[in-house]
Structure formats: C-alpha cells, structure tokens
Backbone as CSV, one residue per row, in Angstrom:
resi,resn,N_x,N_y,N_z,CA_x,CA_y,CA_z,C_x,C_y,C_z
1,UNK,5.621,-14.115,4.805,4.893,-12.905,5.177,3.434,-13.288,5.369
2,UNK,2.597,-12.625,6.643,1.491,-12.723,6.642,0.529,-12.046,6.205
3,UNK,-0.472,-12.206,6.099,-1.430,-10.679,6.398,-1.631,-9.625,7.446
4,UNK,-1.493,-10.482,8.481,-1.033,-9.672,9.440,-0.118,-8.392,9.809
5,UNK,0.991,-8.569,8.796,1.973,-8.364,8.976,1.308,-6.436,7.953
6,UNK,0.587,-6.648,7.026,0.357,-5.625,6.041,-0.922,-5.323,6.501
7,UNK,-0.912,-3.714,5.951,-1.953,-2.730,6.250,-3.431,-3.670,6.031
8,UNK,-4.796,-3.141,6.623,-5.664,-3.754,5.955,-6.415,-2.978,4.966
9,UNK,-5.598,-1.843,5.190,-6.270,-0.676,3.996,-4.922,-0.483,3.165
10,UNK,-5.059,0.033,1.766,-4.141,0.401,1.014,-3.517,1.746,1.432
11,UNK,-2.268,1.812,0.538,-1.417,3.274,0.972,-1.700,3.779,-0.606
12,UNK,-1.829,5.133,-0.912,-1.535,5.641,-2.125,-0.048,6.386,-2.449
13,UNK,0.115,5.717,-3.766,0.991,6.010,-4.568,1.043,7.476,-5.488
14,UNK,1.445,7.983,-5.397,1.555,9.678,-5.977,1.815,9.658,-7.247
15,UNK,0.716,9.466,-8.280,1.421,8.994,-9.334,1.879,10.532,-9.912
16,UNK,2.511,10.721,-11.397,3.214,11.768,-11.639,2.280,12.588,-12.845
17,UNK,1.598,11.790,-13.156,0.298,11.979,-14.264,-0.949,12.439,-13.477
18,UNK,-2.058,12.544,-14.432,-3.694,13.038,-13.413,-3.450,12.167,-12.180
19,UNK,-4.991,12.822,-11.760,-5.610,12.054,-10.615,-6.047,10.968,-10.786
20,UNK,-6.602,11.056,-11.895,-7.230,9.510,-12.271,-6.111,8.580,-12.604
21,UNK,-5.001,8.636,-12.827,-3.895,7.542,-12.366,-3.610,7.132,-11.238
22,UNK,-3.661,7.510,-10.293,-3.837,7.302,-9.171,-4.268,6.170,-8.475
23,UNK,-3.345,5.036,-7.937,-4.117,3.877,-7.257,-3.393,3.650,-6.281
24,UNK,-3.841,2.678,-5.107,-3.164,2.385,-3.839,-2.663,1.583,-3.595
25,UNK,-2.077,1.313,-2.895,-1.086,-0.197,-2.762,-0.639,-0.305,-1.715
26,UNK,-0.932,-2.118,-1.302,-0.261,-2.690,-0.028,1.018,-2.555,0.311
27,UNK,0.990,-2.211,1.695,2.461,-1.939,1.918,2.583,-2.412,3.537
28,UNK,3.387,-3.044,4.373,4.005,-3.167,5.364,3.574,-2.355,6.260
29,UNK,2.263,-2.497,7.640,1.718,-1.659,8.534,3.196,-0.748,8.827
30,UNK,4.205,-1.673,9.599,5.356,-0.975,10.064,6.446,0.053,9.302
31,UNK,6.268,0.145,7.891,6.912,1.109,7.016,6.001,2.208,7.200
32,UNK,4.495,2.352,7.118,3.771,3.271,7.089,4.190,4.757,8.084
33,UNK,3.757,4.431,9.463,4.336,5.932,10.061,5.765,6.242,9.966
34,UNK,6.398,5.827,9.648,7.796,6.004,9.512,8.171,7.186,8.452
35,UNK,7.044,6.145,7.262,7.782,7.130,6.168,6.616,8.075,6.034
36,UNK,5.625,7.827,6.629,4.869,9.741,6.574,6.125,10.395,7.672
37,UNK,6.889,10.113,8.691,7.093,11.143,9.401,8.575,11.437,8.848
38,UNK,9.100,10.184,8.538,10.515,10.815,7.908,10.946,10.746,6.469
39,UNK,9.705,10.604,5.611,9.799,10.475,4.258,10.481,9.163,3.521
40,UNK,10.701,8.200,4.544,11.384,6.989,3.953,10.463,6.703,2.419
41,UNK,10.962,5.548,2.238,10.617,4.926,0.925,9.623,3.445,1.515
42,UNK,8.774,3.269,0.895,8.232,1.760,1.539,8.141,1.128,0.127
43,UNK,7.828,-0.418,-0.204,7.877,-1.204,-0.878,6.729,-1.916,-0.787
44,UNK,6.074,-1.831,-2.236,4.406,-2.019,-1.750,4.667,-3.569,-2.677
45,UNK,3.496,-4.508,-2.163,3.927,-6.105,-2.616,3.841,-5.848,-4.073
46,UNK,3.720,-5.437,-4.668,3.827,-5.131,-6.200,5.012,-4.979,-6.384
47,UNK,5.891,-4.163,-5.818,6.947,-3.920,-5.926,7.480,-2.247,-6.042
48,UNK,6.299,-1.527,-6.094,6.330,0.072,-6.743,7.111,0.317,-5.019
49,UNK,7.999,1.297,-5.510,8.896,1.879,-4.295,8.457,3.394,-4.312
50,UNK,7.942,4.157,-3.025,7.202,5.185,-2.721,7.337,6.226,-1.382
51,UNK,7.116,6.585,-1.145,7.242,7.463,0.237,5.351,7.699,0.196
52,UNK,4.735,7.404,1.904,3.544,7.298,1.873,3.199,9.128,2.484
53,UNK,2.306,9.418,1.382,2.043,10.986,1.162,0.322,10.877,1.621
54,UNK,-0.202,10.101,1.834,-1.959,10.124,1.110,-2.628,8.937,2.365
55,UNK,-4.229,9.553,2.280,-4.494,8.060,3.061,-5.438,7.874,2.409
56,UNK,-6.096,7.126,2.011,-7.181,6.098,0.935,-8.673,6.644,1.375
57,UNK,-9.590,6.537,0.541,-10.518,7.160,1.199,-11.141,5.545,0.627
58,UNK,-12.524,5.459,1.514,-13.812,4.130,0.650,-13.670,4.391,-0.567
59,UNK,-13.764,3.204,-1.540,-13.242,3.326,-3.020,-12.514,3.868,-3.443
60,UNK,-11.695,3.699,-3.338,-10.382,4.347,-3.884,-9.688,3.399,-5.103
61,UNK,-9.645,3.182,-5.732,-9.321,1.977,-6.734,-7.542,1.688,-5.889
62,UNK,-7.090,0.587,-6.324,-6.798,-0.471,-5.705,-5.934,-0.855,-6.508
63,UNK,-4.357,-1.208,-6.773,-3.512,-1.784,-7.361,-3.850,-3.066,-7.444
64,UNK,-4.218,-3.609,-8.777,-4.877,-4.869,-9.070,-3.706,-6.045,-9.196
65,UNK,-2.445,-5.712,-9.092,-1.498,-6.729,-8.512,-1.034,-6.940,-7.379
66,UNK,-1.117,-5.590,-6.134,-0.833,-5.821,-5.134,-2.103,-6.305,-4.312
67,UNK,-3.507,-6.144,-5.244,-4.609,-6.715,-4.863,-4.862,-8.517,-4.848
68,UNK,-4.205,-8.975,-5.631,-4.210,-10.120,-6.285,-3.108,-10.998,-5.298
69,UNK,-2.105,-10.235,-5.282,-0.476,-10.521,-4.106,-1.228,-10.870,-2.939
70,UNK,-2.386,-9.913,-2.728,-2.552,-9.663,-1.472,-3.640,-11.045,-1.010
71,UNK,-4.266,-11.309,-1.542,-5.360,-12.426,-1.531,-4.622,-13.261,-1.633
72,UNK,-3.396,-13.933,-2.147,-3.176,-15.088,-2.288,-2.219,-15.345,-0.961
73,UNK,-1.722,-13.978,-0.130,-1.199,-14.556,1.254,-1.967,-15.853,2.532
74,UNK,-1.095,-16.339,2.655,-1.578,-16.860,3.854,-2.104,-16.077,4.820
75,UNK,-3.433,-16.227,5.316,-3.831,-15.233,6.325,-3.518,-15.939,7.833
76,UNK,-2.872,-15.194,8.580,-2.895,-15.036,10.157,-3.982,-15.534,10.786
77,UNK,-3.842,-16.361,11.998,-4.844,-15.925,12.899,-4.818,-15.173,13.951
78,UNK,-5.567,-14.245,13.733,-5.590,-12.898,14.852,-6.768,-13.448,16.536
C-alpha cells in the first residue's frame, strides 16, 4: 500500500462516548464516497471498522496509531 493510495486528510470515527473522544483516522481515498453515500463500512490502517459520517476540520486530533501507520508507509511519487 502506498500513500497515495490513502486520504491525505483523516476520516472521523463516531465515537459512542463525548465529543472529546472523538479522533480521526486514515482510511482508503476510494472507501470514502462510497460509504458516505451508501453507508458501507471502511477500515481505517489502525484497524477501527466505521461507516464515514464526519469530515475533519484543521486540528482535529488524529488517531496516534493510524498516525504513526501512516508515516511509516512508503510514499508514492506523485
């Protein structure tokens, strides 16, 4: 998998607790409109399984394993 291949912004996760639980996570550009339009499930590199409800605003805190997943990919050249 590349970087390429994943969002360059995070997706948020709906957590079931406050707001302040709340963090975002990498997920597969190509799962994204799909499952806003038909509610699929996407699989964020962390592994958390989700349906994408939300879009990230600047600072948004950041799943610090799919953050970590995410840096250690091989990056693309675009």
């Amino acid at each position: 998998m590349s970087s390429s291949d994943l969002l360059e912004r995070p997706e948020l996760k709906d957590a079931d607790t406050s707001k302040d639980d709340e963090v975002f996570h990498y997920v597969r550009k190509n799962q994204i409109a799909e499952s806003a339009v038909m509610g699929n499930m996407v699989v964020a590199l962390c592994g958390e399984t989700f349906p994408v409800t939300k879009t990230p605003k600047p600072g948004s805190p950041v799943c610090k394993e799919c953050k970590e997943i995410y840096a250690n990919l091989p990056k693309g050249k675009d």
